[in-house]
N, C-alpha and C positions, 0 to 999 in steps of 0.2 A: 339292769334294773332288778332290785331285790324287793321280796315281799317286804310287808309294814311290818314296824315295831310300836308296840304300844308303849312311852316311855314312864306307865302311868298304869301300876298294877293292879287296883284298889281291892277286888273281888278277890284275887291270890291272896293279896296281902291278908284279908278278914279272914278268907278260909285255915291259910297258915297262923295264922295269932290265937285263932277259935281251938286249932286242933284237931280240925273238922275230917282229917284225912286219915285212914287209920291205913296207909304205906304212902311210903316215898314215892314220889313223881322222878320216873326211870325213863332217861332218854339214851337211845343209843347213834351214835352219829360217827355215820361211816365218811372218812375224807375231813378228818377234824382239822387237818391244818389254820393255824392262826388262832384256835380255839371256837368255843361254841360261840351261839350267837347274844349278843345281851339281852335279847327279848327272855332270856330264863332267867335274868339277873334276880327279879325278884321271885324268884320259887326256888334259891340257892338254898332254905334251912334244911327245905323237903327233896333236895334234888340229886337224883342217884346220875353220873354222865358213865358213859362208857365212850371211849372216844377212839376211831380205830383210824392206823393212817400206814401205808407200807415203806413209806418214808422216813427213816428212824432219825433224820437229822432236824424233822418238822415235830416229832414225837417229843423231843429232851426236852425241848424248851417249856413246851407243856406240864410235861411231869414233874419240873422244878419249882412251879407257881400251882401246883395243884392242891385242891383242896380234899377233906379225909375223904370223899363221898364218890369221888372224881380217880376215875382209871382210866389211864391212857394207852395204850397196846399200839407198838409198830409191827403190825399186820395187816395184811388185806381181809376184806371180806369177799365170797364169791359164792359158789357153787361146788367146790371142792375142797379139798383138805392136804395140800401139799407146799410145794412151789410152782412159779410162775416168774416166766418175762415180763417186766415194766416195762415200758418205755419212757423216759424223763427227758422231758424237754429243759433247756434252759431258765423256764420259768415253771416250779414243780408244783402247783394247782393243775397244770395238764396233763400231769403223770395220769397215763390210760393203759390198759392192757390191750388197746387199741392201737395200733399203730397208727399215729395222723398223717393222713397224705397230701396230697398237693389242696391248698387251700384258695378258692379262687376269690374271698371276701376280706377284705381288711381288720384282719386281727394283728393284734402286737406278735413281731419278730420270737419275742421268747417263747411263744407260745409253740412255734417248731424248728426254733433254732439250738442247734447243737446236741441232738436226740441221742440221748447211750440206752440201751438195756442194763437192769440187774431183775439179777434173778431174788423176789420177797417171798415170806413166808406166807400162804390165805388159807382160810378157813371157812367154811360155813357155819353161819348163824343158830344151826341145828345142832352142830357139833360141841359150840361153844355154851350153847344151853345142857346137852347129856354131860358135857364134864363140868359142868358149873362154874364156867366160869363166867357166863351172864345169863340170868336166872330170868329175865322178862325184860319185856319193853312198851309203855306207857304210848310213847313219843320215837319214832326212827325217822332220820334224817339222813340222807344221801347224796354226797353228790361226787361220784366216781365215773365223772367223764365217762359215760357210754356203759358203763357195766351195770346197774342197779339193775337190768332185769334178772342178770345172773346171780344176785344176790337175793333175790326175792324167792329163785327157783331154789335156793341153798338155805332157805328158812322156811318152808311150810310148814313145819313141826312149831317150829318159834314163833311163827304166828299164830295157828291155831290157838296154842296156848297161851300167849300173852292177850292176844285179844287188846290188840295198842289201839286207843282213841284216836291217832292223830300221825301221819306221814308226810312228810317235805323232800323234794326230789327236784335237783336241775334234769332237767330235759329237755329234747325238742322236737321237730318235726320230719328233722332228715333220718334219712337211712341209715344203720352204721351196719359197720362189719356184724355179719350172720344173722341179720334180723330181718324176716321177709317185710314189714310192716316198720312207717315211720317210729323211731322212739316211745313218744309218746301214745301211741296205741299199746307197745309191745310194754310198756310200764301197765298201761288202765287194766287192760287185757289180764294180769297178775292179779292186780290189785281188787279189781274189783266182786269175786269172788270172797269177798272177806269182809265186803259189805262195806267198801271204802265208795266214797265221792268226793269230786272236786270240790274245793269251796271257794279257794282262791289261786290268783296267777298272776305272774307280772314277767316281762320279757323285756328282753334287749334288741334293739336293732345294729346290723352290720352290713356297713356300705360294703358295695365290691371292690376289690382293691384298684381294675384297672380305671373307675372313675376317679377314685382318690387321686391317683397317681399320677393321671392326666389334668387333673385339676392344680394340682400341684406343679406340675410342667408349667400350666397356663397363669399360676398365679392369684388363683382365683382363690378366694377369700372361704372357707368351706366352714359353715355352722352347722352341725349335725342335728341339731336339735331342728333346723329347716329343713334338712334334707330325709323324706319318708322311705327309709331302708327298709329291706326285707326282717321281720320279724327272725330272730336268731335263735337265741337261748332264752329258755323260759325257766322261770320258778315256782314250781305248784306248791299248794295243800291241798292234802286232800283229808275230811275226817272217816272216821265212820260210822256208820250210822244207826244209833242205838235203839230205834223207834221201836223193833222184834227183836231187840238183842234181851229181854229183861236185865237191863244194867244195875248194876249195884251204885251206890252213892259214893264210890271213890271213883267210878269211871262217869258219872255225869259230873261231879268238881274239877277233875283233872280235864275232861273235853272244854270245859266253860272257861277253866283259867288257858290252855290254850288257844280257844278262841278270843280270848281277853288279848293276849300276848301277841297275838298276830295284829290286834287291832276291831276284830270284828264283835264288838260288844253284842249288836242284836243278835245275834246268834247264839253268844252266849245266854243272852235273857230267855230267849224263846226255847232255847233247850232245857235253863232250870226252869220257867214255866211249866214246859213238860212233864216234866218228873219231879215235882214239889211234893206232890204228894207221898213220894221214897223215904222224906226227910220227916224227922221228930219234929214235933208242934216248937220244944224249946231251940231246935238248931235258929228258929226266925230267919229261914232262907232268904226269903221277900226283903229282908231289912241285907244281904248281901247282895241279891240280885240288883236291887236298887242303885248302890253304888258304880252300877255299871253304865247306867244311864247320866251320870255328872260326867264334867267337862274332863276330857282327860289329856288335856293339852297337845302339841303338833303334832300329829301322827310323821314320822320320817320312816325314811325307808333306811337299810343298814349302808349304816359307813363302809364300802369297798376293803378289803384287808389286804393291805401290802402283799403283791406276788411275793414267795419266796424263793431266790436266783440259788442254784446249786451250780 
């Protein structure tokens, strides 16, 4: 299960039309496979992507449909500056610098079937900020099977200095290789330091495989949507939190439109509430604030994107 998409921008849209942003909304998104997510579709005139993925065969296709704004790099990101062993399963969304072991829960076969190593190029996010070749980030998005805390420990320069409104991260609860602490601490634990909090979450559940299995022996007719699995993989945001930050007026519009874009409009309003008074009498904040509170039809969660089989 994947966080909301708002399919219903209206506040982006006024901000962008007005002008109101004096820089580009810069998202960087490590694990871009399949491409970014369409909750940014409408913040495309103002939207800087950096898309990073160590898979160069998931990389092309991107680079081919891409847009002037939009850089796609087949590199990793990490905690160093060199090369590294992959691991690529049959289905390459699981590509981990993790190696996956014996899995006792019912996941799809490709997920550890037919594992090679290659050795990618990675980098840290510090590195890539001293040589310029991504200069800030608004928005960072991650999901690098098990590694985003070493990506975090490989941008503390990048952060400090970007001072991003808004972060997205699969995670979860278990242990992975060299982390004394579940996932998801060993992420907060980074993050929070920088003045980040959760705001939203949405998870998957996954049966064990030997009830599956067994059920399946027996015939038995299996609705998962009845059957209450163990909470699995999760999908946070988290923003940050601008209350003692004195924010400037490009980072309270870009926090609001991505609270927009996730779907949580109140949030957005309570935050221009806040800081209304940052804006010019003539910007008529209140007259875009407003737009947040109309109907902004089904909220959905995102369409799944076709594993890619290598």
């Amino acid at each position: 299960m994947d966080l909301f998409v708002n399919p219903v921008g209206r506040f982006a849209r006024w901000v962008i039309a007005r002008g109101l942003l004096n820089s580009d909304f810069v998202l960087v998104d490590g694990g871009v496979q399949g491409g970014i997510a369409p909750r940014w579709d409408t913040f495309r005139d103002r939207l800087v992507v950096y898309g990073f993925d160590p898979i160069k065969e998931t990389i092309e296709p991107l680079r081919l449909r891409a847009k002037k704004k939009d850089h796609f790099l087949a590199l990793a990101l990490g905690n160093e500056d060199g090369e590294r062993d992959l691991f690529i399963p049959e289905i390459s969304f699981a590509a981990s610098f993790h190696h996956r072991g014996f899995d006792r829960l019912d996941v799809p076969g490709g997920l550890t079937k037919n594992v090679r190593s290659r050795t990618v190029p990675i980098r840290r996010l510090d590195s890539l900020m001293n040589e310029g070749t991504v200069e800030r980030a608004d928005m960072i998005k991650l999901d690098c099977e098990g590694f985003e805390p070493e990506i975090i420990d490989g941008a503390q320069e990048f952060l400090k200095k970007s001072q991003p409104i808004g972060f997205e991260c699969e995670t979860s609860f278990h242990t992975s290789d060299g982390y004394q602490e579940p996932h998801f601490l060993e992420l907060y634990r980074r993050l929070s330091p920088f003045g980040f909090k959760l705001c939203d979450l949405a998870f998957g559940r996954t049966p064990y495989a030997n009830f599956v299995k067994r059920a399946r022996a027996l015939r038995r007719k299996i609705i998962h949507r009845t059957l209450v699995a163990r909470p699995d993989v999760f999908n946070v945001v988290f923003y940050r939190d601008l209350t003692n930050a004195a924010p400037t007026t490009d980072q309270v519009l870009k926090q609001a439109m991505m609270f927009e874009a996730y779907g949580m409009r109140d949030s957005a309003y309570e935050l221009l509430l806040s800081f209304a008074h940052l804006f010019r009498a003539e910007v008529c904040i209140q007259e875009g604030a407003d737009l947040l509170t109309k109907w902004a039809g089904r909220l959905r969660h995102l369409v799944p994107v076709r594993p890619t089989r290598l």
